[in-house]
MMTF fields as JSON, N, C-alpha, C and O atoms, coordinates in Angstrom:
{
  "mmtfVersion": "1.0.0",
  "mmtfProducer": "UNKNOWN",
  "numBonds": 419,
  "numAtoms": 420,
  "numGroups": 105,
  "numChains": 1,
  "numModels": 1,
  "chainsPerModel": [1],
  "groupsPerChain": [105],
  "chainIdList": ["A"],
  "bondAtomList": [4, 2, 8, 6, 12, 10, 16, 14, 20, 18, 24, 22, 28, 26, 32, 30, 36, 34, 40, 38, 44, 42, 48, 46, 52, 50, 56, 54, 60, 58, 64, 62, 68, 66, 72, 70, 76, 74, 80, 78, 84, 82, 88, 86, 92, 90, 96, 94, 100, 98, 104, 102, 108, 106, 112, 110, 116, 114, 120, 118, 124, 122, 128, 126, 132, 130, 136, 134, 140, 138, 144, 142, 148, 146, 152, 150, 156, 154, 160, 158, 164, 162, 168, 166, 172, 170, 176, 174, 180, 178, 184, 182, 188, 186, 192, 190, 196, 194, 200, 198, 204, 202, 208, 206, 212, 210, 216, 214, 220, 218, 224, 222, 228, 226, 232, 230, 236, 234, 240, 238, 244, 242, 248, 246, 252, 250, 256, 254, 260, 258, 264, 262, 268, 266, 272, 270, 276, 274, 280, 278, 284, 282, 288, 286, 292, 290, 296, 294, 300, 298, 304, 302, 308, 306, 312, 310, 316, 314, 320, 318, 324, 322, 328, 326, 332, 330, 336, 334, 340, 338, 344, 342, 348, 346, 352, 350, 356, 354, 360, 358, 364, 362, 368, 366, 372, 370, 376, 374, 380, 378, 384, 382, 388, 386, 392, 390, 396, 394, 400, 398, 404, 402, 408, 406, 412, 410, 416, 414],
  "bondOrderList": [1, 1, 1, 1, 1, 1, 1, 1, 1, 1, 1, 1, 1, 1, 1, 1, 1, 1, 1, 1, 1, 1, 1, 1, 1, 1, 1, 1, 1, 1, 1, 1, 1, 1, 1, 1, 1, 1, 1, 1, 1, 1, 1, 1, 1, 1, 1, 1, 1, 1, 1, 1, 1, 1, 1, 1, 1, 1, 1, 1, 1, 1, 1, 1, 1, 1, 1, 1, 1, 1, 1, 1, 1, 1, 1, 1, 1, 1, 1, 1, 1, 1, 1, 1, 1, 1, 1, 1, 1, 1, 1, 1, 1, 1, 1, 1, 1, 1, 1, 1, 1, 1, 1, 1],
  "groupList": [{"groupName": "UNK", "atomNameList": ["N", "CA", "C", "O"], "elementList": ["N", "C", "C", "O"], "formalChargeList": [0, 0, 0, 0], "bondAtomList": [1, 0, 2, 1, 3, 2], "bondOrderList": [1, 1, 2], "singleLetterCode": "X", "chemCompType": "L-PEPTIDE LINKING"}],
  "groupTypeList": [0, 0, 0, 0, 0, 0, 0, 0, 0, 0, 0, 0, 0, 0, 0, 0, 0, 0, 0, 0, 0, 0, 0, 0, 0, 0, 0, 0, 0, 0, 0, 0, 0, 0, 0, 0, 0, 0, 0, 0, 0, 0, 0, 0, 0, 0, 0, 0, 0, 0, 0, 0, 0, 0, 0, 0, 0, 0, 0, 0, 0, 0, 0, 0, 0, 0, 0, 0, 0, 0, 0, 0, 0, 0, 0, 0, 0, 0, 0, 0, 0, 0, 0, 0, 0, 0, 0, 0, 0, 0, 0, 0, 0, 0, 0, 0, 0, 0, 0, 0, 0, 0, 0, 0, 0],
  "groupIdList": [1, 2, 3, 4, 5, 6, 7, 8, 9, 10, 11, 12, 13, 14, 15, 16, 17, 18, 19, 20, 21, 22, 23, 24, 25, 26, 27, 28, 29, 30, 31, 32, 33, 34, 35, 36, 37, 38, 39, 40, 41, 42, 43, 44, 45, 46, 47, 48, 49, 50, 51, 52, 53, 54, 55, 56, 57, 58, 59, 60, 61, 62, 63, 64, 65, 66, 67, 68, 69, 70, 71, 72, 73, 74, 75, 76, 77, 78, 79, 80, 81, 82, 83, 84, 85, 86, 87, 88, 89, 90, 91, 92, 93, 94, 95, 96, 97, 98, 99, 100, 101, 102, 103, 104, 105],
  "secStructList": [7, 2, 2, 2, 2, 2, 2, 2, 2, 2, 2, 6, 2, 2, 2, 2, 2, 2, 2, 2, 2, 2, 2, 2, 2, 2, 2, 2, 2, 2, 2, 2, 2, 2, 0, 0, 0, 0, 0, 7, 7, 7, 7, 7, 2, 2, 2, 2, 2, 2, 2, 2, 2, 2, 2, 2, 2, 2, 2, 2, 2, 2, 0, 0, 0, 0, 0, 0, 0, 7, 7, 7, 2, 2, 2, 2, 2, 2, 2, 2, 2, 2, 2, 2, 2, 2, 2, 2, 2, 2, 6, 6, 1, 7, 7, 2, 2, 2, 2, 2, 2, 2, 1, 7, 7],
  "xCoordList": [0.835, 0.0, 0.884, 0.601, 1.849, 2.822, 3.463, 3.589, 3.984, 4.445, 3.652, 3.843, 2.666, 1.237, 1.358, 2.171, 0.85, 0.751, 1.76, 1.546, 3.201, 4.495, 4.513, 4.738, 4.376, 4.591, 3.855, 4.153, 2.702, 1.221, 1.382, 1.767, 0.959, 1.433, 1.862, 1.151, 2.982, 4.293, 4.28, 4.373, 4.206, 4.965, 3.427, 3.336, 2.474, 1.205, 1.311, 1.494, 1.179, 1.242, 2.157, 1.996, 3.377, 4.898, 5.086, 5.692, 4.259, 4.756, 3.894, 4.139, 2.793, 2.1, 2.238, 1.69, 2.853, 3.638, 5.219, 5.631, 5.646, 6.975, 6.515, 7.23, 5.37, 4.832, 4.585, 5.277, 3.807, 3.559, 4.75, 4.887, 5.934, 6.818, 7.442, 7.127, 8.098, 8.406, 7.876, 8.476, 6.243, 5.495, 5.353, 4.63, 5.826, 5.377, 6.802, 6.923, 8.375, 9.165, 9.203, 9.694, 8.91, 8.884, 8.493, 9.09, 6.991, 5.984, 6.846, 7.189, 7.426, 8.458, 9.488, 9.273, 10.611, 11.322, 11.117, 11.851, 10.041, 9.296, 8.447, 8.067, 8.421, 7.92, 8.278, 7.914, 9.494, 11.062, 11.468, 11.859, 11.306, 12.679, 11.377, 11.826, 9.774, 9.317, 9.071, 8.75, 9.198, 9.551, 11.161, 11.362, 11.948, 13.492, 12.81, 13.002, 12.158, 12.893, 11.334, 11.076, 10.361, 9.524, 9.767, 9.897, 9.832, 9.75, 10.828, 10.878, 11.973, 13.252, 13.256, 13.441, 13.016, 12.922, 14.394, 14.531, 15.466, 16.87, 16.657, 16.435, 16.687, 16.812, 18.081, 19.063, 18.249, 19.694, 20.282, 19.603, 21.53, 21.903, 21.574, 21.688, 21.164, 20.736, 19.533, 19.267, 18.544, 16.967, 17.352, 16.564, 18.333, 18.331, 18.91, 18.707, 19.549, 20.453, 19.414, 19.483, 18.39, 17.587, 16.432, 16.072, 15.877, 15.214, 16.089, 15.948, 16.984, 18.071, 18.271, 18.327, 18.373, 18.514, 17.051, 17.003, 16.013, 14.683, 14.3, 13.482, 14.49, 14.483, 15.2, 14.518, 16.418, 17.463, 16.78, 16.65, 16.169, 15.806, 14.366, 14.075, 13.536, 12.489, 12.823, 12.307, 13.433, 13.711, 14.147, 13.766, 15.414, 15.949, 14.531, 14.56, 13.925, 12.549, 11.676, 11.192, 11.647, 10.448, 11.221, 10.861, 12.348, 13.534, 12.925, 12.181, 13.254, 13.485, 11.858, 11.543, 11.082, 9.728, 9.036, 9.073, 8.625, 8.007, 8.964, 8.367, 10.119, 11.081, 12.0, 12.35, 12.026, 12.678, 12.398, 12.933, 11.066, 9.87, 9.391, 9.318, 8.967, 7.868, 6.402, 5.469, 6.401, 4.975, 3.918, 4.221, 2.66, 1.736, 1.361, 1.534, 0.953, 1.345, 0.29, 0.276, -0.687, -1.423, -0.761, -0.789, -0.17, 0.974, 2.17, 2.463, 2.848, 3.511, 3.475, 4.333, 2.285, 2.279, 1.718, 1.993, 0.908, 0.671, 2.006, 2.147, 3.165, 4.464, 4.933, 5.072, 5.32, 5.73, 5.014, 5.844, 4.159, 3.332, 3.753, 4.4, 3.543, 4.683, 5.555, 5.861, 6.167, 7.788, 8.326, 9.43, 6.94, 7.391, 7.061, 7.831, 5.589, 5.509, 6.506, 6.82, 7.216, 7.973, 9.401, 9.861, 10.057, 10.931, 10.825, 11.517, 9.669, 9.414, 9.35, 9.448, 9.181, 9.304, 10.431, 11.024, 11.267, 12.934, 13.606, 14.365, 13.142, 13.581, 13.237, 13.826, 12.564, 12.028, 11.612, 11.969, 10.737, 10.033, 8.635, 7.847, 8.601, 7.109, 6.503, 6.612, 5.974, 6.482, 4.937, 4.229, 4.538, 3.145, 2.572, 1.432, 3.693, 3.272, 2.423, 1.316, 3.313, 2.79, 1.013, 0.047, 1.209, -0.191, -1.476, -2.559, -1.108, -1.716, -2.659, -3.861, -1.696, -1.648, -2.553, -3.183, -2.476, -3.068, -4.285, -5.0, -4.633, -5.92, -6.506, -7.427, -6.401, -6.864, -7.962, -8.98, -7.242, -7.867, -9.217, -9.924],
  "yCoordList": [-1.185, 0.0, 1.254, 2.297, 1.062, 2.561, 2.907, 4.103, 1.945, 1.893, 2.728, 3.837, 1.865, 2.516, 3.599, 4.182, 4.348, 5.616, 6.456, 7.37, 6.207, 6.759, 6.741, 7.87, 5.956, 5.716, 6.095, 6.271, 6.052, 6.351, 7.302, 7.559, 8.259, 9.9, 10.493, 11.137, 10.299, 10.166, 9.438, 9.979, 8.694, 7.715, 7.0, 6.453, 7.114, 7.128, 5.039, 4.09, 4.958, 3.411, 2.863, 1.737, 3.346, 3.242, 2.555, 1.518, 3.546, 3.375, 1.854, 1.128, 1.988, 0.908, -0.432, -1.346, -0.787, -1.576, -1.922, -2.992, -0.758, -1.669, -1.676, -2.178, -1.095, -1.26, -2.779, -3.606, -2.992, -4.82, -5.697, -6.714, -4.996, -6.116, -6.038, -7.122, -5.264, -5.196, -6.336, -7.411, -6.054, -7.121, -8.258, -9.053, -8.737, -9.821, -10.43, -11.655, -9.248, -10.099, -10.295, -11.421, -9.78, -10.047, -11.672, -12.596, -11.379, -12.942, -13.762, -14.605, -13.954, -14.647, -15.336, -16.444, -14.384, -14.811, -15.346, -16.112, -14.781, -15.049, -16.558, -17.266, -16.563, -17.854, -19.274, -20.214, -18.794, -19.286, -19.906, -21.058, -18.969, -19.016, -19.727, -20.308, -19.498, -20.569, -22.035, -22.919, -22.282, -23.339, -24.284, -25.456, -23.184, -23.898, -24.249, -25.328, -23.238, -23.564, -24.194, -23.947, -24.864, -25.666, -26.884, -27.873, -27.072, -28.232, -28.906, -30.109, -27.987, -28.227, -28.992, -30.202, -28.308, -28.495, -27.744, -26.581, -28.433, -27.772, -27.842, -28.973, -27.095, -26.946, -27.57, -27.305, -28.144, -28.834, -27.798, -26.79, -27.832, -26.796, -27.143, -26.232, -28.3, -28.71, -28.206, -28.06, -27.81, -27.602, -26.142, -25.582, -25.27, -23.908, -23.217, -22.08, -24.107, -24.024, -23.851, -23.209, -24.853, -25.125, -23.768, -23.37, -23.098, -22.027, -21.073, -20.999, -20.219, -19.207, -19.53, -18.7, -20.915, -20.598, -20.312, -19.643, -20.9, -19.959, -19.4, -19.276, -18.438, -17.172, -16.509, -16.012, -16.487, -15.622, -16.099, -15.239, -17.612, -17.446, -16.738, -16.221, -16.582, -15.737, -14.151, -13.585, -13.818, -12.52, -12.173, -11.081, -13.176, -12.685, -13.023, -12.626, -13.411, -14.036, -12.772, -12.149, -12.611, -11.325, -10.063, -9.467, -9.815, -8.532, -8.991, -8.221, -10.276, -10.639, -10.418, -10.006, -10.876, -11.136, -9.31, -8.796, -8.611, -7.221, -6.257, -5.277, -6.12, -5.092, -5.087, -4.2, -6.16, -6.534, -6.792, -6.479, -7.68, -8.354, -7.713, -7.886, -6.688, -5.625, -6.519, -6.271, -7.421, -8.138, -7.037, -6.097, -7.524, -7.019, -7.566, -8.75, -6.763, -7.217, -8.336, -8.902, -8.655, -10.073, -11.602, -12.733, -10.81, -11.827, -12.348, -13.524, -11.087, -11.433, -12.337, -13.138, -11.972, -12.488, -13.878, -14.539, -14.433, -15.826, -16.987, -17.983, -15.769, -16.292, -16.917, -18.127, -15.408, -15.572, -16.498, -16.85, -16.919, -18.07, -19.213, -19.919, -19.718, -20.814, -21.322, -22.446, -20.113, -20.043, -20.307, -20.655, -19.951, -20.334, -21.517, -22.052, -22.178, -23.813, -24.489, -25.403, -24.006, -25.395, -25.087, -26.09, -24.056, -23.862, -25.021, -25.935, -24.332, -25.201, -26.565, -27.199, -27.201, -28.54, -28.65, -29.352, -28.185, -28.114, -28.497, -29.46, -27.316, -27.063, -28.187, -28.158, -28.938, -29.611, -29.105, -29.475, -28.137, -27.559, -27.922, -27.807, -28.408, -29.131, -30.569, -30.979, -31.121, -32.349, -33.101, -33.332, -33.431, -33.399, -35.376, -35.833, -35.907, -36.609, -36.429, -36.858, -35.665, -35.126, -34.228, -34.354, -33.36, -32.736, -34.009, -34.003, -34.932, -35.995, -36.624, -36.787, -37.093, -37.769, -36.58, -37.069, -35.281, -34.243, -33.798, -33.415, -33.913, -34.033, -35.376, -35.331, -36.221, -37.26, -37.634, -38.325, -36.842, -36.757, -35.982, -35.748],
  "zCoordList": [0.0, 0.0, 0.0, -0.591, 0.639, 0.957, -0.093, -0.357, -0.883, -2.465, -3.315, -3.813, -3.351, -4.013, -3.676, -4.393, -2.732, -2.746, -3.098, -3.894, -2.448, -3.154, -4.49, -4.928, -5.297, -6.42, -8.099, -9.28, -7.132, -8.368, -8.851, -9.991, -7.607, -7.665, -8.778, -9.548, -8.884, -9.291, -10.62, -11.722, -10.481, -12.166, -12.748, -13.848, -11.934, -12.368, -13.056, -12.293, -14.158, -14.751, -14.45, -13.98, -14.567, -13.947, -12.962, -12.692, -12.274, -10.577, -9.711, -8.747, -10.772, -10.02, -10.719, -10.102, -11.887, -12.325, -11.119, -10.671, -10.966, -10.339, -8.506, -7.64, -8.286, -6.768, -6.843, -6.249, -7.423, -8.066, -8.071, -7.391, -9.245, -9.41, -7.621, -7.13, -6.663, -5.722, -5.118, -5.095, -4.391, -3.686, -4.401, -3.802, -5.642, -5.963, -5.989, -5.994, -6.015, -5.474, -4.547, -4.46, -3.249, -2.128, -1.604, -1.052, -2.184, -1.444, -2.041, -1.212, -3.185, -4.337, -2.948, -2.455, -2.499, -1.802, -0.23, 0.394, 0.152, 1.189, 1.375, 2.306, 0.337, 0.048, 0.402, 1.108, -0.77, -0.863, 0.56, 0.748, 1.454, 2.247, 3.69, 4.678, 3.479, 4.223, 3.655, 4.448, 2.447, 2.101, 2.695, 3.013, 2.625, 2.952, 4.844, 5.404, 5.403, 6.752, 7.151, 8.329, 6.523, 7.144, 6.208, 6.93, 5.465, 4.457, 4.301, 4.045, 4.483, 4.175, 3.228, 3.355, 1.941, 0.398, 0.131, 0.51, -0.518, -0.774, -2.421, -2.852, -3.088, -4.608, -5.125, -4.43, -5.915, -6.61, -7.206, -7.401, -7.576, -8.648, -9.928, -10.748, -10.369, -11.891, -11.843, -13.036, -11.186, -10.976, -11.094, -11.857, -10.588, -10.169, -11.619, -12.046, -12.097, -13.255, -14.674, -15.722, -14.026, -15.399, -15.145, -16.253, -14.193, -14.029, -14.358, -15.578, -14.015, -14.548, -16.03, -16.937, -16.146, -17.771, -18.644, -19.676, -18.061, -18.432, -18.476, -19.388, -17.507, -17.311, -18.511, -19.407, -18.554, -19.351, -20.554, -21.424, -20.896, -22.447, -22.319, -23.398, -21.501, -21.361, -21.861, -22.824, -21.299, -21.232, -22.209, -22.632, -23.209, -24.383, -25.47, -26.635, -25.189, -26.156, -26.23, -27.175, -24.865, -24.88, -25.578, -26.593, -24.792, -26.409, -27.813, -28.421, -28.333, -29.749, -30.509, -31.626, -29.397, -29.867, -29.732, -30.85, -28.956, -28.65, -29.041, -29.487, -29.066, -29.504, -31.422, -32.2, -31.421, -32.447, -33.802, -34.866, -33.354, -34.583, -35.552, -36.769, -34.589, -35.617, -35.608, -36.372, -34.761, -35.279, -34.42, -33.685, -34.801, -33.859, -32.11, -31.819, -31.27, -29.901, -29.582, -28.489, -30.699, -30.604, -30.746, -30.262, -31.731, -32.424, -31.488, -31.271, -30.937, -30.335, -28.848, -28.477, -28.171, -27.249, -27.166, -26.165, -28.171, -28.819, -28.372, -27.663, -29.673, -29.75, -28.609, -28.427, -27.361, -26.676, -25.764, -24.926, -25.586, -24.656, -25.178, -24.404, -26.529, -27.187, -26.891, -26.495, -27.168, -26.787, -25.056, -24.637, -24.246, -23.137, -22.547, -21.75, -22.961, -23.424, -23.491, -22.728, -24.619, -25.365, -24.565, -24.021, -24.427, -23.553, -21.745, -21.298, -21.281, -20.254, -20.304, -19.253, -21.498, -21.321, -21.632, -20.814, -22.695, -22.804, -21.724, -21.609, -20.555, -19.282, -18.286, -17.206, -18.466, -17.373, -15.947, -14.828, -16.362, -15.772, -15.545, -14.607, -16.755, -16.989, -17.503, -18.658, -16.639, -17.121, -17.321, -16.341, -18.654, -19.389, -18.348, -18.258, -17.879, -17.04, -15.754, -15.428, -15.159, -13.943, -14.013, -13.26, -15.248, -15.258, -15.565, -14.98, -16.485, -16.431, -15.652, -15.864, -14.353, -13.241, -11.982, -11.044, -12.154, -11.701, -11.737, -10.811, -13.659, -14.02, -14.114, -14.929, -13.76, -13.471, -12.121, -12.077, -11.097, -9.469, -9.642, -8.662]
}
């Protein structure tokens, strides 16, 4: 809320875009870190390895695709949902077994 108000003001769409990204990193790491100390869930570095590298191809995707393309922003964001599909299963992030076994219950 304090964001919000600092921020709106001020940078108006801007501001309440990165008031958002803030709190949504927050709960992000917060999350995180009650997962480590109730669950004691330890991430591998091959698991941590394979998110960082999704990320970075996310990010260079979304440059190549909205900045670069010239397509239209219907188009593009189609793409980019695709692109983050098929990436994620690349990644093993997603694993068409598991949703299976999920929608099944």
């Amino acid at each position: 809320v304090t964001l919000n108000l600092l921020l709106i003001p001020h940078y108006q769409a801007f501001g309440a875009a990165v008031a958002a990204l803030c709190t949504q990193t927050f709960i992000a790491v917060a999350m995180a870190g009650l997962c480590l100390r109730y669950y004691d869930l330890r991430p591998s570095v091959r698991g941590l390895a394979g998110l960082l590298g999704f990320a970075a191809l996310q990010l260079l995707a979304a440059w190549m695709i909205f900045r670069q393309s010239g397509l239209p922003w219907i188009a593009g964001t189609g793409l980019f949902l695709l692109q983050g599909l098929v990436s994620a299963v690349l990644f093993r992030l997603l694993d068409f077994r598991i949703l299976k076994v999920l929608a099944a219950r």
